[in-house]
VOVOKOL-658383 format. One line per field, with one value per residue: x, y, z of N, C-alpha, C, O in turn; chain. Coordinates in steps of 0.05 Angstrom, whole numbers, m for minus. Atoms other than C-alpha are relative to their C-alpha. Layout:
BEGIN
n.X X ...
n.Y Y ...
n.Z Z ...
ca.X X ...
ca.Y Y ...
ca.Z Z ...
c.X X ...
c.Y Y ...
c.Z Z ...
o.X X ...
o.Y Y ...
o.Z Z ...
ch A ...
This chain:
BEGIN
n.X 6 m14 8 m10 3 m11 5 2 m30 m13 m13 m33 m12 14 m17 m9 m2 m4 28 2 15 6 m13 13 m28 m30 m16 2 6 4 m6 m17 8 m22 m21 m21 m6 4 m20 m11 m21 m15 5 16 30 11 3 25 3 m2 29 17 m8 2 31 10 m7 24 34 10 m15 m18 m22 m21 0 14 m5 11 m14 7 9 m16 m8 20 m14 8 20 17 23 18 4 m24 3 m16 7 m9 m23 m21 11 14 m25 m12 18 2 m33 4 19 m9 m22 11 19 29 15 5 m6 8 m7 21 m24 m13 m21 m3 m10 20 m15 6 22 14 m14 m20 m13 m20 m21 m31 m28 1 m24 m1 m28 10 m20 23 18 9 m5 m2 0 m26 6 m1 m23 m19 m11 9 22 23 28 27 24 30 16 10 22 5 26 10 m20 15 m24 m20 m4 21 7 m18 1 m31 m3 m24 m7 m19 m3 m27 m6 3 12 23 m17 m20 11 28 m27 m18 22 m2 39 m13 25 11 m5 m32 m20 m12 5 21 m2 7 32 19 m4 m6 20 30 m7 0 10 m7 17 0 19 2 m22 13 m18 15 m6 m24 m1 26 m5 9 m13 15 m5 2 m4 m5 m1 m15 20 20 m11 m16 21 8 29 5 25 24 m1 13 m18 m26 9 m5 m25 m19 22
n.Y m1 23 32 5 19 m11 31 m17 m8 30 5 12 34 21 18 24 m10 m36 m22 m7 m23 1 19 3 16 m21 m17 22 m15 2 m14 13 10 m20 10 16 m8 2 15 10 m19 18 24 30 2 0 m29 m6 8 37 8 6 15 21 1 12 25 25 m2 4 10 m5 13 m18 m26 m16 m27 m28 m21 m26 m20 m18 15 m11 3 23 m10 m9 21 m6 13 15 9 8 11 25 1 m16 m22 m16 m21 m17 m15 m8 m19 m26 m21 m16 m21 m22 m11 11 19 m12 14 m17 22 m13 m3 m17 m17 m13 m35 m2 m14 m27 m2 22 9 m6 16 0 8 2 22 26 19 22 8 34 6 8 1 m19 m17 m12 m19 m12 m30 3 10 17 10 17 m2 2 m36 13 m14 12 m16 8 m19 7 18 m8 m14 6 16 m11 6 m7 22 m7 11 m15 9 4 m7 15 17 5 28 m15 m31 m10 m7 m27 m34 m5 m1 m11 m28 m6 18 30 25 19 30 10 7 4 m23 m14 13 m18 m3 35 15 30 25 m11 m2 m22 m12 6 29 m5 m11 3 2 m4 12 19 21 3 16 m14 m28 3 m7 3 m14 21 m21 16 m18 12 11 m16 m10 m29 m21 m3 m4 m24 m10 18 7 m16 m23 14 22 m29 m19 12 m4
n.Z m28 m23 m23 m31 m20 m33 m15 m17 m16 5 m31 2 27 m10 m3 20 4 8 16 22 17 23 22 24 15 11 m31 m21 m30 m28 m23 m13 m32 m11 m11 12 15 30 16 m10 m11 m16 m20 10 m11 30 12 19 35 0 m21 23 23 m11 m12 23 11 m18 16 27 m6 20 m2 4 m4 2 7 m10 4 m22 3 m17 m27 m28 m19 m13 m23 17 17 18 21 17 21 9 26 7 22 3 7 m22 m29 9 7 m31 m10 22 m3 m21 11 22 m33 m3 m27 m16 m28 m21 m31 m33 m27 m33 0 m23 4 21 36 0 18 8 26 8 14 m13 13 m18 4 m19 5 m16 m5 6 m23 m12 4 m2 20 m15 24 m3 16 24 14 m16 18 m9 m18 42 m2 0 4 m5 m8 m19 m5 m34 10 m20 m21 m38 m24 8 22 19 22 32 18 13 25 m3 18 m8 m18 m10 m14 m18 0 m26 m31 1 m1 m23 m21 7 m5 m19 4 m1 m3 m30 13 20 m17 16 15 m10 m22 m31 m5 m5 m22 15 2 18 25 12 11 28 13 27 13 33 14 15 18 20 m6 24 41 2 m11 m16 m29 m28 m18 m21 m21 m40 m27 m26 m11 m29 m18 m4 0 20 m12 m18 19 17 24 10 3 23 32 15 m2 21 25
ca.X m320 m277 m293 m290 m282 m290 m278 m290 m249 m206 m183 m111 m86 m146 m122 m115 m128 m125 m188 m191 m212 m210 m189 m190 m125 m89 m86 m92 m123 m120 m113 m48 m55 m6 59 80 128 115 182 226 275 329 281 269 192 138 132 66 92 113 48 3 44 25 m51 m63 m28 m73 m145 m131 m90 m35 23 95 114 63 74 63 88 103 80 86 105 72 112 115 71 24 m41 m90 m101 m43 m50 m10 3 m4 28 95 53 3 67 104 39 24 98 94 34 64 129 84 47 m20 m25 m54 m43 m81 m80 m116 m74 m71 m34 m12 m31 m63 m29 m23 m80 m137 m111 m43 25 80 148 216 286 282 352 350 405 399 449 393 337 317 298 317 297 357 364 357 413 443 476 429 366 298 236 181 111 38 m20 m60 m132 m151 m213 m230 m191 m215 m163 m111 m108 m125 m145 m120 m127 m57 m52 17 47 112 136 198 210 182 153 89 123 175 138 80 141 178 112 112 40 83 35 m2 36 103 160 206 193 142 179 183 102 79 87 115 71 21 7 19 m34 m25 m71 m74 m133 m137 m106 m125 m102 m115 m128 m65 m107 m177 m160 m207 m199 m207 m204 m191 m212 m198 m217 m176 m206 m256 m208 m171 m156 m189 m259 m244 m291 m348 m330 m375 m334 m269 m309 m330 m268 m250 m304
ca.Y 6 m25 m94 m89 m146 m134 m182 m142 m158 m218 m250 m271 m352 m398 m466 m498 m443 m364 m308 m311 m239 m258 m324 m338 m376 m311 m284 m303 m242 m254 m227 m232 m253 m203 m219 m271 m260 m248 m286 m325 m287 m303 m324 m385 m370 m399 m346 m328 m345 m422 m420 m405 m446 m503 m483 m480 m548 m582 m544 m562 m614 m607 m644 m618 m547 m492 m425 m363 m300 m235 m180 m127 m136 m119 m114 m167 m138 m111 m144 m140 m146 m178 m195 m250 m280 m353 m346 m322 m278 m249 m231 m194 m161 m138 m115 m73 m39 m26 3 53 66 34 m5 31 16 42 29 49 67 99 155 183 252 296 320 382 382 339 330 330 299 277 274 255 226 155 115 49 11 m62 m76 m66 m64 m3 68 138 206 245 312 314 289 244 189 125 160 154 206 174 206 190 223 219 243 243 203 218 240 214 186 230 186 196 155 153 136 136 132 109 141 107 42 47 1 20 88 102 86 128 188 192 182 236 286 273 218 154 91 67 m11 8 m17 2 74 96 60 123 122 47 m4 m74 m127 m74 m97 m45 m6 m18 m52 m58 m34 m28 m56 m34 m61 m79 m145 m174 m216 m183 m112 m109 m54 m89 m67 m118 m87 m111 m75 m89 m126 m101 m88 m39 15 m1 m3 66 86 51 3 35 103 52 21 92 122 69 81
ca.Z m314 m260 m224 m153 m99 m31 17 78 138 146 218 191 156 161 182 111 70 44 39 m32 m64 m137 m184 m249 m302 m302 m222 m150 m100 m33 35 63 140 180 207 151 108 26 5 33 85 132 182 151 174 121 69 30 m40 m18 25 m40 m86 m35 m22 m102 m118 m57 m86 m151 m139 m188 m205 m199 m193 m182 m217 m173 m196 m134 m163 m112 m36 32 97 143 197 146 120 65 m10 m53 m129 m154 m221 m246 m305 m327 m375 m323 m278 m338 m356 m284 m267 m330 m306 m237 m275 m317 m248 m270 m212 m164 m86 m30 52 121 174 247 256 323 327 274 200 184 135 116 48 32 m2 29 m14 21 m10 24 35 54 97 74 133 177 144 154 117 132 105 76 33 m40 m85 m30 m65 m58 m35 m86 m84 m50 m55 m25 m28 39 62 143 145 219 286 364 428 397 334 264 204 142 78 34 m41 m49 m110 m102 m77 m38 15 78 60 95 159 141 119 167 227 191 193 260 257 268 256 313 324 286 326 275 266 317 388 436 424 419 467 449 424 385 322 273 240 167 121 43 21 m50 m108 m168 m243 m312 m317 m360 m413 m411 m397 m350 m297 m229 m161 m103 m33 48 111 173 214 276 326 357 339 275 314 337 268 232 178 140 139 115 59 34 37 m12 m72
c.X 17 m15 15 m7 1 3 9 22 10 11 23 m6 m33 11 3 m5 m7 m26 10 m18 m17 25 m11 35 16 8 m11 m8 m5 5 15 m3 31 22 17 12 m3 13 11 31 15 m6 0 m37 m14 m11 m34 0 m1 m36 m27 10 m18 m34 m4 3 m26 m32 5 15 22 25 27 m4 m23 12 m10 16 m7 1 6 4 m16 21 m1 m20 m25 m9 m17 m3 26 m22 28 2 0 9 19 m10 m20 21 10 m21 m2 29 m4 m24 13 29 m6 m20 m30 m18 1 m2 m9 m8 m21 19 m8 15 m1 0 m17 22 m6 m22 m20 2 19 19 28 23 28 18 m2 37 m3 28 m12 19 m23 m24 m17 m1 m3 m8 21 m2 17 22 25 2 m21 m36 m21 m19 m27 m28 m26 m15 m18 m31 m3 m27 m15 17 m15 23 30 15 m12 1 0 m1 25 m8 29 9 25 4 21 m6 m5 m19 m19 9 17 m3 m11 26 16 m20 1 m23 16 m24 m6 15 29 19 24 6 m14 15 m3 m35 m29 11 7 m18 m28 5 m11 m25 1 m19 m8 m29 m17 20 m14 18 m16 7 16 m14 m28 4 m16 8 m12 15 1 3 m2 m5 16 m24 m2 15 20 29 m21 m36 m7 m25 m9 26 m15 14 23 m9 m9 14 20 m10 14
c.Y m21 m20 5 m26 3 m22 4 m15 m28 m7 m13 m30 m23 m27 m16 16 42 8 8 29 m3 m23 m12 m16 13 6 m15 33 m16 21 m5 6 20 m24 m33 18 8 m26 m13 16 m19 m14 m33 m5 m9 26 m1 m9 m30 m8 m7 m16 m33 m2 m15 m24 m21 9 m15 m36 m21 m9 23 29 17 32 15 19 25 23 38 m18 20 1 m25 m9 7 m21 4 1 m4 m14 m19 m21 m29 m11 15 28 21 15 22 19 22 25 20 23 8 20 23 12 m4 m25 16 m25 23 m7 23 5 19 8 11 27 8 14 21 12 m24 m23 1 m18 4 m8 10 m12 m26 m11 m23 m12 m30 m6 2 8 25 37 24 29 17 24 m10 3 m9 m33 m23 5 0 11 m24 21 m6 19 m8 27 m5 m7 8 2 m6 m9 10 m27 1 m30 5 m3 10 m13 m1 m10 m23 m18 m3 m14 18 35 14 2 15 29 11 5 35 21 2 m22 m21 m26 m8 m35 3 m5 13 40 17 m15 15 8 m21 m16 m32 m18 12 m5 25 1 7 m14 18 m2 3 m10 1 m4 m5 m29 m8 m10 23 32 19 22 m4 10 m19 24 m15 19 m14 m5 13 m4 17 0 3 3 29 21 m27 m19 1 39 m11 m5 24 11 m9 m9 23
c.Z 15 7 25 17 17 17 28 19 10 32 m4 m18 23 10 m28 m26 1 m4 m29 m18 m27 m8 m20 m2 4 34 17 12 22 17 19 31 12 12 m17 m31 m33 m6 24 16 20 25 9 9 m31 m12 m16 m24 6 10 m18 m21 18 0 m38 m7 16 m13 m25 m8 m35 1 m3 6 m8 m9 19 m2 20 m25 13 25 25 21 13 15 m13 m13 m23 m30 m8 m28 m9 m20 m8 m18 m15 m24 9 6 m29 m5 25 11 m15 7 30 m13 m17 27 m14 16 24 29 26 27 9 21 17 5 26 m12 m20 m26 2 m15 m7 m22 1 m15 10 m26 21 m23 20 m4 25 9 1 18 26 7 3 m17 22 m24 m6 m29 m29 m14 18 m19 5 6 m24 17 2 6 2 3 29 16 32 m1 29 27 29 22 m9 m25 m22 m13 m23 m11 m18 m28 m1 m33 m13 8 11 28 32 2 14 22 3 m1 12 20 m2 5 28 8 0 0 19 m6 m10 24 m6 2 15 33 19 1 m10 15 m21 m9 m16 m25 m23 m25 m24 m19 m32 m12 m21 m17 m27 m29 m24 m3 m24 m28 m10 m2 14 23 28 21 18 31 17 15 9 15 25 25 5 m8 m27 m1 11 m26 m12 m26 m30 m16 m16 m22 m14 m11 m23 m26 m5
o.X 18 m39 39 m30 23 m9 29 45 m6 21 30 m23 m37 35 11 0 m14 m41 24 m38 m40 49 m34 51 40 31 m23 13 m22 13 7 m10 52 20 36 2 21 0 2 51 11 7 m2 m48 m5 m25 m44 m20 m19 m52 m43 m6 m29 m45 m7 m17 m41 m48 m13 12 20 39 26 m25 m31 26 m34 38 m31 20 20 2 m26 42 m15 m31 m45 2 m12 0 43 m44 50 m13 23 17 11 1 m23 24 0 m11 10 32 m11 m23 14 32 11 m32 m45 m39 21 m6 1 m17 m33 37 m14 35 m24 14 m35 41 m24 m26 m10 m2 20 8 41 17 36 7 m3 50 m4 49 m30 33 m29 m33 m41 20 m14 m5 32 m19 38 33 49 m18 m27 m52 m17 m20 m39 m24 m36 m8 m20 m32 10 m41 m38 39 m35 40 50 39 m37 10 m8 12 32 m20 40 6 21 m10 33 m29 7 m29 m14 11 20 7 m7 39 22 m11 5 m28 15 m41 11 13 45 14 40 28 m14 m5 m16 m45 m54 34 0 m34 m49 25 m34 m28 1 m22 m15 m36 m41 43 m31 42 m40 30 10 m7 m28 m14 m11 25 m30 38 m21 18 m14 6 24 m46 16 2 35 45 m33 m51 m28 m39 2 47 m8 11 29 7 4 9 40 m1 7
o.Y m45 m16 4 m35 9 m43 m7 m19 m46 12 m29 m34 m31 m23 m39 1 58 m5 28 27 4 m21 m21 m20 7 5 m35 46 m34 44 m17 29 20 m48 m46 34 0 m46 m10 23 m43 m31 m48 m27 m3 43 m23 m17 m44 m26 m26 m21 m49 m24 m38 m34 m39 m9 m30 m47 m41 m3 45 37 15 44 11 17 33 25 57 m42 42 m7 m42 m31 m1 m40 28 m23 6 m25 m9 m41 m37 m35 36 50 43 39 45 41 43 49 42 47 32 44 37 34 15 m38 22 m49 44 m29 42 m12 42 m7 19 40 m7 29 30 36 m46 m48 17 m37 25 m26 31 m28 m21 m7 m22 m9 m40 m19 m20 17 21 45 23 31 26 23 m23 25 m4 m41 m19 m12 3 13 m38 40 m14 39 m32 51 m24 5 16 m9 7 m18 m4 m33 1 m52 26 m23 34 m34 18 m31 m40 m18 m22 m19 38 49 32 24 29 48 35 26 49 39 25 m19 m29 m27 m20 m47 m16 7 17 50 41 m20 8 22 m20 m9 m41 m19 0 3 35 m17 31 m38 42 m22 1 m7 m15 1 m12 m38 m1 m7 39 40 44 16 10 19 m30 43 m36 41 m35 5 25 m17 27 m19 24 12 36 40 m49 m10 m11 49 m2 m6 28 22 1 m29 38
o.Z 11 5 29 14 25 14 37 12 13 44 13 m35 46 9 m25 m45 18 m18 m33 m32 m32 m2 m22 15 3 42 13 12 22 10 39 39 0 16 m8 m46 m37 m10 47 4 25 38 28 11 m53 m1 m20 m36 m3 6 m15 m39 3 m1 m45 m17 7 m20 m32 m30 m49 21 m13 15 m31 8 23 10 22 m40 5 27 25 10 2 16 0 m23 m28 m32 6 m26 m9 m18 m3 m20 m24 m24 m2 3 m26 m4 25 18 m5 0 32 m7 m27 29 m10 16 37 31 33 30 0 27 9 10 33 m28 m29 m22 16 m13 m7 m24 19 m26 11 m42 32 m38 44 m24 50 m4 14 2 37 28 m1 m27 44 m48 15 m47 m33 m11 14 m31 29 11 m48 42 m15 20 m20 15 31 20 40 m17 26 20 36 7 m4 m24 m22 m6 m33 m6 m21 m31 10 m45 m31 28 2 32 40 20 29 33 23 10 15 17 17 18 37 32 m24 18 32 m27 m11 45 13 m1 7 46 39 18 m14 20 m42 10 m23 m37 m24 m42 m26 m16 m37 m24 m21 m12 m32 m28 m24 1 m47 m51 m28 m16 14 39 39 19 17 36 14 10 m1 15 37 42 m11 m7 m31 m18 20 m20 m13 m34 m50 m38 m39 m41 m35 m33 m33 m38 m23
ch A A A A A A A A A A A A A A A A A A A A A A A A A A A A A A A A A A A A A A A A A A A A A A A A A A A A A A A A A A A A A A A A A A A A A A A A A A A A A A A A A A A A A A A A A A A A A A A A A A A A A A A A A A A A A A A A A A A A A A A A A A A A A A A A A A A A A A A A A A A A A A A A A A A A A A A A A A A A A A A A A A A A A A A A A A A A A A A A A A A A A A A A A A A A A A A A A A A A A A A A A A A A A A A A A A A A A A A A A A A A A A A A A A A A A A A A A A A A A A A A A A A A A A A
């Protein structure tokens, strides 16, 4: 039987530390706070990995270098569970289960508009332009492009937006925003991907949801879960209906 954590809905970076999901010797869940980065990018903004290498050393307060191993990655804008390893044998364990696809990964999102089905499965060719930063969808056996693939249910529909729940088969860089956009359901919030039908300054409708894994030493299969937090449009249904939707 799985282990689930919930750790319902999070209001972003406390002032001194992180909403902790789940810790033990081997991992670190939390709930990453929107709009910071994972790693370290050319902003020079503080990133998430230095940010928990710094929190753990001060709780526990630990000499010298702190181990934290990334695992997967979140967007910038995008909030919500993250698993990450504290020892170089967690992380290879972990990775290995995302490269065999037994790490499951699942979100909430606001979609402009309605899908063409309640159920369905979106597969596109993705090609990214690391020039800037950005992904595009492009026809099968284009040189560069990789087969991304989510499953996605419609959870409820009101103010001409829906709600979403995505299982996200695939991890290519950007994807959800790309595929939803590409159906025609652009994320409520994206700037990126959705601009002729969001307004500046909305933050985007994204949030990591589930993360589901065996645990590297125990083998343990847990489940770490986040709502978005109670405001709009994420108020436009119950939190009650989200936390269902993710049993």
């Amino acid at each position: 039987m799985a282990q689930s954590v919930n750790g319902g809905q999070e209001d972003g970076l406390m002032p001194d530390s992180f909403q902790i999901l789940y810790e033990d010797n081997h991992l670190l869940g939390i709930v990453k706070p929107v709009n910071i980065p994972v790693q370290e990018d050319a902003t020079g903004d503080a990133d998430l990995l230095t940010l928990l290498k710094e929190d753990v050393k001060r709780r526990y307060d630990k000499p010298g270098n702190v181990y934290m191993g990334l695992v997967h990655r979140l967007d910038r804008p995008v909030g919500g569970a993250m698993v990450f390893a504290k020892t170089s044998k967690a992380a290879s364990r972990l990775s290995e289960s995302v490269r065999s696809r037994n790490f499951r990964k699942g979100y909430l999102t606001v979609v402009h508009g309605r899908l063409p089905a309640q159920n369905g499965r979106l597969r596109n060719i993705l090609l990214k332009n690391a020039k800037t930063n950005t992904v595009t969808v492009v026809r099968e056996g284009t040189s560069g492009g990789k087969e991304a693939i989510l499953d996605y249910t419609v959870l409820g529909f009101t103010e001409g937006f829906s709600l979403v729940k995505v299982d996200l088969l695939t991890g290519r860089s950007h994807q959800i925003r790309v595929q939803f956009a590409h159906a025609g359901c652009p994320l409520y919030g994206d700037q990126k991907y959705g601009a002729s039908v969001n307004k500046p300054g909305q933050q985007i409708a994204l949030w990591s949801s589930l993360v589901g894994f065996p645990h590297p030493v125990t083998k343990q299969e847990f489940e770490l879960i986040s709502l978005p937090p109670r405001q709009y449009p994420w108020d436009l249904w119950s939190a009650e209906l989200q936390e269902q939707a993710l049993r």
